[in-house]
Phi, psi and omega in degrees: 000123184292175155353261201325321185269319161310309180313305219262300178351299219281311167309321178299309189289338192275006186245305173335265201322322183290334179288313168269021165273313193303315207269355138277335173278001159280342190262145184300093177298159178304330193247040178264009150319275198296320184272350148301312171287334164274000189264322197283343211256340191290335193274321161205216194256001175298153173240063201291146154354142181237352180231111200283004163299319209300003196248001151329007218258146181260126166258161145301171166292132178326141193248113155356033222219119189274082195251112166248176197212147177213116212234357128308137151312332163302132180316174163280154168273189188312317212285282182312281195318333163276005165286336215253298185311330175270336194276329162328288203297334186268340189247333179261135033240049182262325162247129207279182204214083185276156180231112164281066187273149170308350151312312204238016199267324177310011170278315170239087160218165210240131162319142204064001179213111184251144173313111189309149194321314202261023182300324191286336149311334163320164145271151207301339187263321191312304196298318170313337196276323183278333184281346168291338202276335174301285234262335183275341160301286168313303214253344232008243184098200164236152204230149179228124131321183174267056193223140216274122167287107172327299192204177178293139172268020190294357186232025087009300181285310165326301181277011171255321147331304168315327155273122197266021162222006173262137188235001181197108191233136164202172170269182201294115180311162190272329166202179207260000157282022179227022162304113166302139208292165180185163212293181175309295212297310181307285178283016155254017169272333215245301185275013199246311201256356203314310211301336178272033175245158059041133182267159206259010180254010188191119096204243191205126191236127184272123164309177194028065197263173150294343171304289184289002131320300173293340169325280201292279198334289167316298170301339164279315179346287194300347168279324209294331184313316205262348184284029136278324190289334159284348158290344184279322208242039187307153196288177166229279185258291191263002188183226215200183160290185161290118177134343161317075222292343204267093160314154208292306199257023185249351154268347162213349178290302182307309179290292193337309182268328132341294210270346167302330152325279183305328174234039164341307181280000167259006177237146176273142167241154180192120194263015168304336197264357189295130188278167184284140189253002168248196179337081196269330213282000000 
């Protein structure tokens, strides 16, 4: 047997093997509840559910409904008003399709829970991150960027309705390098597991699940932290001055992608809903 035929044997056997170490380490072990829930209490104060009858619950349905934000005074660019216009044209009219602007937001803030205190300070992307995680709770529904829709998400809607254990359908994170930060144990759980997280830029929530409870629950927990430091330092689009306490991924990736993990078995994926992911702006 030449070299050459030594060579590539070896090779061939060692990428077998790296394919099946990945494809074990894909599979959901019995204890990744729990050990997902201690990486969460070390990373912060979230609390999932500790008994999985509670998670047993009949929701309503996702409500036919498309919520995008423009969470500034600045006009859309170019880029964005045709996004807004494909994202129409491919769902209406089976699904309604809303723009959420500051003009219109006191429309959906639901009595008794008014939008946290330190929301006008954000930067302008942050707020986007706690009001899609606010309206997905109170309201659900389907949440969009302003990134231009592939095809109807009507059947999308169809399939999480349909089902009385699913509490979320979006598409498939793209890859385990856009995995949101996390302490070590966490994020080699989290980037080991990407296909089975949701990508944060599209999808569709039946409300007031225990997910999107713990969701919402978390992401104010981190404003009350942050508001003093945010009336000093307030944000402008995408950050702030020096002093801006709100990490890039801290309102909604870091909680977001834990709890997609953590209720795996409560999410659907479908990658039809997936937004155009390149030249948005």
């Amino acid at each position: 047997m030449n070299s050459d035929r030594v060579v590539s044997r070896l090779r061939s056997a060692k990428h077998a093997a790296w394919v099946a170490r990945r494809r074990a380490w894909a599979v959901i072990e019995p204890g990744v509840a729990p050990a997902v829930d201690a990486g969460l209490k070390t990373y912060s104060r979230l609390r999932p559910p500790t008994s999985e009858h509670a998670l047993d619950v009949l929701l309503a349905p996702a409500p036919r409904r498309i919520f995008c934000l423009w969470t500034g005074d600045n006009p859309l660019s170019a880029n964005r008003t045709r996004a807004m216009a494909e994202i129409r044209r491919c769902n209406e009219p089976e699904v309604e399709v809303v723009l959420v602007t500051p003009d219109s937001i006191d429309d959906w803030v639901v009595a008794g829970h008014p939008l946290h205190p330190a929301y006008q300070d954000l930067a302008l992307i942050h707020r986007s991150d706690y009001l899609r995680t606010y309206l997905m709770h109170h309201h659900g529904g389907g949440y969009s960027d302003v990134k231009a829709a592939r095809t109807s998400w009507a059947p999308a809607f169809d399939a999480l309705n349909g089902d009385p254990r699913a509490w979320l359908i979006g598409y498939p994170e793209v890859s385990y390098r856009v995995v949101a930060p996390a302490p070590t144990p966490l994020h080699r759980r989290l980037r080991v597991h990407y296909t089975r997280l949701i990508g944060n830029g599209a999808y569709i929530v039946k409300p007031s699940s225990p997910m999107t409870a713990a969701w919402l629950a978390e992401a104010e927990r981190r404003l009350d932290l942050w508001r003093d430091d945010l009336s000093r330092f307030p944000g402008d689009v995408h950050s702030g001055p020096d002093g801006y306490p709100v990490p890039f991924y801290g309102l909604l990736g870091e909680i977001f992608h834990p709890l997609c993990l953590r209720f795996h078995d409560h999410v659907l994926q479908d990658a039809a809903i997936t937004p155009q992911l390149r030249d948005y702006k």
